[in-house]
N, C-alpha and C positions, 0 to 999 in steps of 0.2 A: 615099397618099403619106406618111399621117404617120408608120404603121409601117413603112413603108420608110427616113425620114428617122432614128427612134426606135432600130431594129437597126443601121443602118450607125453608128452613133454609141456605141453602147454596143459593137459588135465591134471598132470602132479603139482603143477606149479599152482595151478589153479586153487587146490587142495592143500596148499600151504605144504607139500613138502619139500624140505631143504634142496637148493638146486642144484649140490654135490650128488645126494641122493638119488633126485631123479633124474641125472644124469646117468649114472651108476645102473638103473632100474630097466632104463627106457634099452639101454646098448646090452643090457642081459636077457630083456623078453626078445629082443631084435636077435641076436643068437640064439636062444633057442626055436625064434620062426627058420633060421635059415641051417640048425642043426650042428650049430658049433658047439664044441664039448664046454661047460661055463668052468671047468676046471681053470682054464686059460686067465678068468677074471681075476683071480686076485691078482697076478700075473700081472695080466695087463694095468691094472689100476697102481701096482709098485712103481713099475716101468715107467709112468706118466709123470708122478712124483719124482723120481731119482734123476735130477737133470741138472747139472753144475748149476749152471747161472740163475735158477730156480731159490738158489741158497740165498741170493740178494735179498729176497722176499721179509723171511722172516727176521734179519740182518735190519733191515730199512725199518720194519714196523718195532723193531725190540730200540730202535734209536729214535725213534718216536714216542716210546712208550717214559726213555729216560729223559728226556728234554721236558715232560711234561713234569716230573719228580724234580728235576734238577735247577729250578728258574731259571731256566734260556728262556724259555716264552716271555716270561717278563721284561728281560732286560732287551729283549728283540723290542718290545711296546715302547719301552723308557726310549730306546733310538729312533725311532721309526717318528715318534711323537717328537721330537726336538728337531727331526729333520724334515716333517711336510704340516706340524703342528699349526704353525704359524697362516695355512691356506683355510680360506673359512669351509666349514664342514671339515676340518683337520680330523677330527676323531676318525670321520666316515677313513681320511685316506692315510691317516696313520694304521686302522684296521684290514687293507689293502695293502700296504707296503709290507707291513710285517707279514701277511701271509704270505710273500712273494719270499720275503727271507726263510721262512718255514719252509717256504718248498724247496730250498736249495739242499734242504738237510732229509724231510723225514719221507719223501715222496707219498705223501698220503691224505688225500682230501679229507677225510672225516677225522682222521688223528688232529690236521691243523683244525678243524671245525670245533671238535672236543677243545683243544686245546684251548685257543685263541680266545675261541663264544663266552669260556665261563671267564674271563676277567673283563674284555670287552666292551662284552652287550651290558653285564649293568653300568662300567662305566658311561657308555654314551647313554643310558639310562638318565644318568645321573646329571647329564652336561643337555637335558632335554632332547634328545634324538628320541622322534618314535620310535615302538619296541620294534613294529612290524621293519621298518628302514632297516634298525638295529645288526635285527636277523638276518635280511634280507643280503645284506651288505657282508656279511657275515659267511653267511653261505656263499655267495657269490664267487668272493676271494679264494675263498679254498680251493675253488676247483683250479687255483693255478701253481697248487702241487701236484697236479699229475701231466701236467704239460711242462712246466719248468723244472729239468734234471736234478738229481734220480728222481724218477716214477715207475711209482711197480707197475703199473698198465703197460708198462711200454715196455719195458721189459719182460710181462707177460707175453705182450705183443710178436717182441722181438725172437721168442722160443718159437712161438706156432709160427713164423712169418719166414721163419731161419734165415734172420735178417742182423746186421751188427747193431749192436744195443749202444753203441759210441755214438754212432752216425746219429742213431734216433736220437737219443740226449742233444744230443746238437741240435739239431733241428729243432725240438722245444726251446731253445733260448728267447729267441726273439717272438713268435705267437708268443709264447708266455707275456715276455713285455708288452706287446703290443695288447693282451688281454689282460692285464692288469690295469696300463695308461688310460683303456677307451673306459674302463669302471670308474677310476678316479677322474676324468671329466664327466659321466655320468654319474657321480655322488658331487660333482661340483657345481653344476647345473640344478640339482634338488636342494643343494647348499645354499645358493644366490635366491633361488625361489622359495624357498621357508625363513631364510636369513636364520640359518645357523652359526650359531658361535667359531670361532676362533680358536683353537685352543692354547697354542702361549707363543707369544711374540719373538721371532726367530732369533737365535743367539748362540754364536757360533760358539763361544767356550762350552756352550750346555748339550753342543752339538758331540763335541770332541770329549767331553764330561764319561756320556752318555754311550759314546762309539767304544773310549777305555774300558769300560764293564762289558760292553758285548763283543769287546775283542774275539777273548778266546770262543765266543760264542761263533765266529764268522772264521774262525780256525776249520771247523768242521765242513762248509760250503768249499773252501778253499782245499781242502784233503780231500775231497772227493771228486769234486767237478776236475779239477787240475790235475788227480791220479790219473782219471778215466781221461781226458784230454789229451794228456800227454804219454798215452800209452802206458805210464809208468806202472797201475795195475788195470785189474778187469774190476766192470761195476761189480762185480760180486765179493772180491777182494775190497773194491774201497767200502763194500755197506758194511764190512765184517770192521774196517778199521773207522768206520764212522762209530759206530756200536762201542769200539774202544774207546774213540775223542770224549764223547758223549758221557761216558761214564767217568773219563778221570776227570774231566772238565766239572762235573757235577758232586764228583765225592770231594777232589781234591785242590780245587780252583775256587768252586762257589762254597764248597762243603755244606749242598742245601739234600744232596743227594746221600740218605741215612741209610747203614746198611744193613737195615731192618725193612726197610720198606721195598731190598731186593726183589725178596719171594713173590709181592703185589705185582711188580711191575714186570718180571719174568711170568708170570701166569698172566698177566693181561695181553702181553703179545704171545706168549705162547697159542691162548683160545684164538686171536686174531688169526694168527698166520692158518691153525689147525684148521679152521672154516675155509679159505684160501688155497689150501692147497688140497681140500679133500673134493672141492671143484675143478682143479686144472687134472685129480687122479681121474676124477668120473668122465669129465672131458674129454682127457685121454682117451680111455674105452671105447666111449662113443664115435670118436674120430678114427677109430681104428675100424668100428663098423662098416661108417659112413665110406670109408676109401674102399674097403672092400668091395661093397657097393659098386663103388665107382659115382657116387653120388655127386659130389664136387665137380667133376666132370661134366655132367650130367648137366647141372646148372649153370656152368661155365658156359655150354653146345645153345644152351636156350637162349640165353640170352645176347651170346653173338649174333645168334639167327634173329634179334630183334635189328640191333644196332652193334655198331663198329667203334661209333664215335666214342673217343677215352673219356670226353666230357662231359656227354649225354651220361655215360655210367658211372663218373664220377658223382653227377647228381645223383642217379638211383643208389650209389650208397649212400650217400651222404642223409638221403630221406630215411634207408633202412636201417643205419646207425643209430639215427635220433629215436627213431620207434622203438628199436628195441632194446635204449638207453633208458626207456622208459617201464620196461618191465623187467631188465635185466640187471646186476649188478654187472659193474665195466669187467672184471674178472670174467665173468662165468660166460658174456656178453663177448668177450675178444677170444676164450677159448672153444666156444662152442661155433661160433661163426667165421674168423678168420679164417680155417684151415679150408672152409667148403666158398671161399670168394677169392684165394688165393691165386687157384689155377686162372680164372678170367683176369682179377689184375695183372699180372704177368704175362695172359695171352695178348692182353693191348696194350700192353709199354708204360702201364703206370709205373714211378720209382716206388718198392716197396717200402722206403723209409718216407717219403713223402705221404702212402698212403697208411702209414703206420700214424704218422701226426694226426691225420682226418680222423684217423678211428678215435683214438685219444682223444681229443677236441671234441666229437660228437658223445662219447660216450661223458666226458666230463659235461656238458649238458645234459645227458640225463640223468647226473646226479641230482640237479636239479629240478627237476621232471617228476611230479607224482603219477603211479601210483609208487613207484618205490624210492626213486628221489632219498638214497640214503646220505649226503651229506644236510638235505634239505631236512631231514627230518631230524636228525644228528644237531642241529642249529637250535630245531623246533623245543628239543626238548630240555636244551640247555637254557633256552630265551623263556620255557613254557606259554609257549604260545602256541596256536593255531594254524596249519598248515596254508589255507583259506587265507589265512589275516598275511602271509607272508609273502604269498605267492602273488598277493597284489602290487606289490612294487618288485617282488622279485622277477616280474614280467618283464622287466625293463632291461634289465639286468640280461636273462634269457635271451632278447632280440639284441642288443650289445655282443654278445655272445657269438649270435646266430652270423650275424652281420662280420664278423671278423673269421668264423670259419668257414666262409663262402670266399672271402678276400684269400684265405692262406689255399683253400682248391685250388684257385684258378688262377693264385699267381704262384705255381710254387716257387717260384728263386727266392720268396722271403723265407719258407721254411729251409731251403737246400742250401743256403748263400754258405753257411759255418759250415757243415758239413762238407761240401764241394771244397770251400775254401784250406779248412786244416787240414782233412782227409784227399780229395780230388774222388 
């Protein structure tokens, strides 16, 4: 059954159909091989969707969709640029710093990608940065909204894992930083070696100028990380009260956010999240098969019977992650995989929120990863450039990458240090 379930899924996928879809497809031909009534399907596919913390989702991405309408983005640039402006190749780590800001808010790599790219890249256009760096740099950064709290992966994560979505958030703080830092010395290194510009001589009043306009902007990081931190609500609670900040911030602080341009910005997350979550319904199903099965199982037995060692198998995820970051979106990629690798992490004592980071971290690489590399192409189309032309320096970038989620494996006490520390 399983290589019947394994081909039907990579031939749809093959065939370009939607991976909700033939998720959906594949767990309803699998029922009717093994004689289950398909009455059950809709059933099961509601059931998949209806799951509290599930609500963060479209919460996070409708708070993303307002921050792009409401100039946060901008005035995230304005600071970010007066505060590491002054380091030569400034633009590259001004466009790295503010993604890191971005991620505190909208948890979502291709929203900051959208976001950030169309004002960015022609700036450093402008200030002579290649286009390819441009993008490259560009894309890079994002992927450190779904490692730096909230991130919907992980919180995807945290549903199928039935793991605390607190603890996870914590554990992204520092990988985050630490995957933001090693970028901006890697964009400072091609900075000294092209001798890139500078971008404006550091100055503290312009510092403080600059922080005043994005006050209320860092209001919102501060209500959500700090809710969830401090018990005071659940991330799903704080995505609903970030969606609020976000909005009064932008009607009635910036007043850049028109309330005409509501309907746009509700229908653009609406479609986001609808795609989203009609893969964690199909997912569902399929995992309902799959248990039945006994599959997960199954797989767990096999590969015990290779090896014991938690760190031998921590590589062997860590390689399957990256693979099928490469053909999968992180969504469809943490909901169809996690639940059948869960029984073996847990029969070898890995921490599930330790190996909840790995997954995030690999799967955030293969946003960058063609063939489907959706932040990477999300960069591509905003910079109009060539995936080819991008992917040459964003190689760099990738092994950077690569090189720090092998450090966060195998030393977890940098991912676990916050979490052990506030939680225990």
């Amino acid at each position: 059954m399983e290589w019947i379930i394994l081909i039907l899924i990579i031939g749809l996928v093959l065939l370009d159909v939607p991976i909700g879809f033939a998720l959906a497809l594949t767990a309803s031909f699998a029922m009717l091989i093994k004689g289950i009534d398909l009455l059950t399907v809709p059933l099961r596919l509601f059931n998949g969707a209806d799951n509290f913390p599930l609500l963060a989702i479209p919460l996070f991405v409708l708070t993303g969709s307002l921050m792009n309408s409401a100039g946060i983005s901008r005035r995230l640039i304005d600071f970010a640029s007066a505060l590491v402006g002054f380091i030569r190749g400034g633009l590259a780590m001004v466009n790295i710093v503010t993604s890191m800001f971005f991620a505190e808010i909208s948890g979502s790599a291709v929203a900051d990608a959208a976001a950030l790219g169309s004002i960015l890249i022609p700036a450093m256009r402008k200030k002579g940065y290649p286009l390819d760096f441009s993008a490259a740099v560009t894309s890079a950064s994002a992927t450190c909204a779904i490692i730096i709290p909230p991130s919907i992966p992980m919180i995807i994560y945290a549903v199928m894992a039935e793991t605390s979505i607190v603890r996870l958030f914590m554990a992204g703080v520092i990988p985050g930083i630490m995957a933001g830092g090693s970028m901006m010395l890697l964009s400072y290194y091609f900075a000294i070696k092209k001798k890139w510009p500078v971008e404006e001589i550091f100055d503290l009043k312009n510092v403080w100028i600059t922080f005043k306009e994005a006050s209320w902007t860092f209001l919102i990081p501060i209500v959500i990380i700090g809710g969830i931190f401090s018990g005071f609500f659940t991330a799903t609670e704080s995505a609903g009260i970030a969606a609020a900040c976000a909005l009064f911030v932008g009607m009635f602080v910036y007043r850049e956010l028109k309330i005409k341009s509501l309907p746009k910005v509700l229908l653009d997350a609406g479609e986001q999240t609808a795609i989203v979550m009609f893969i964690v319904a199909g997912s569902a199903l399929l995992s309902w098969v799959l248990t039945n099965e006994m599959i997960p199982q199954r797989i767990a037995a096999s590969i015990i019977a290779m090896t014991q060692n938690k760190y031998v198998i921590l590589l062997m995820m860590n390689v399957f992650f990256l693979f099928a970051g490469m053909f999968l979106h992180s969504a469809a990629a943490i909901i169809m995989i996690v639940p059948i690798v869960m029984p073996l992490v847990n029969m070898v004592g890995i921490d599930p929120v330790h190996f909840g980071l790995i997954v995030t971290f690999n799967l955030g690489i293969g946003q960058q990863t063609p063939p489907v590399a959706s932040v990477l192409l999300t960069t591509c189309s905003v910079a109009k450039v060539s995936i080819t032309e991008v992917m040459r320096v964003n190689i760099y970038f990738i092994l950077i990458a690569l090189f720090v989620l092998f450090f966060l494996t195998y030393v977890p006490a940098v991912s676990m240090f916050l979490p052990n520390l506030l939680i225990g």
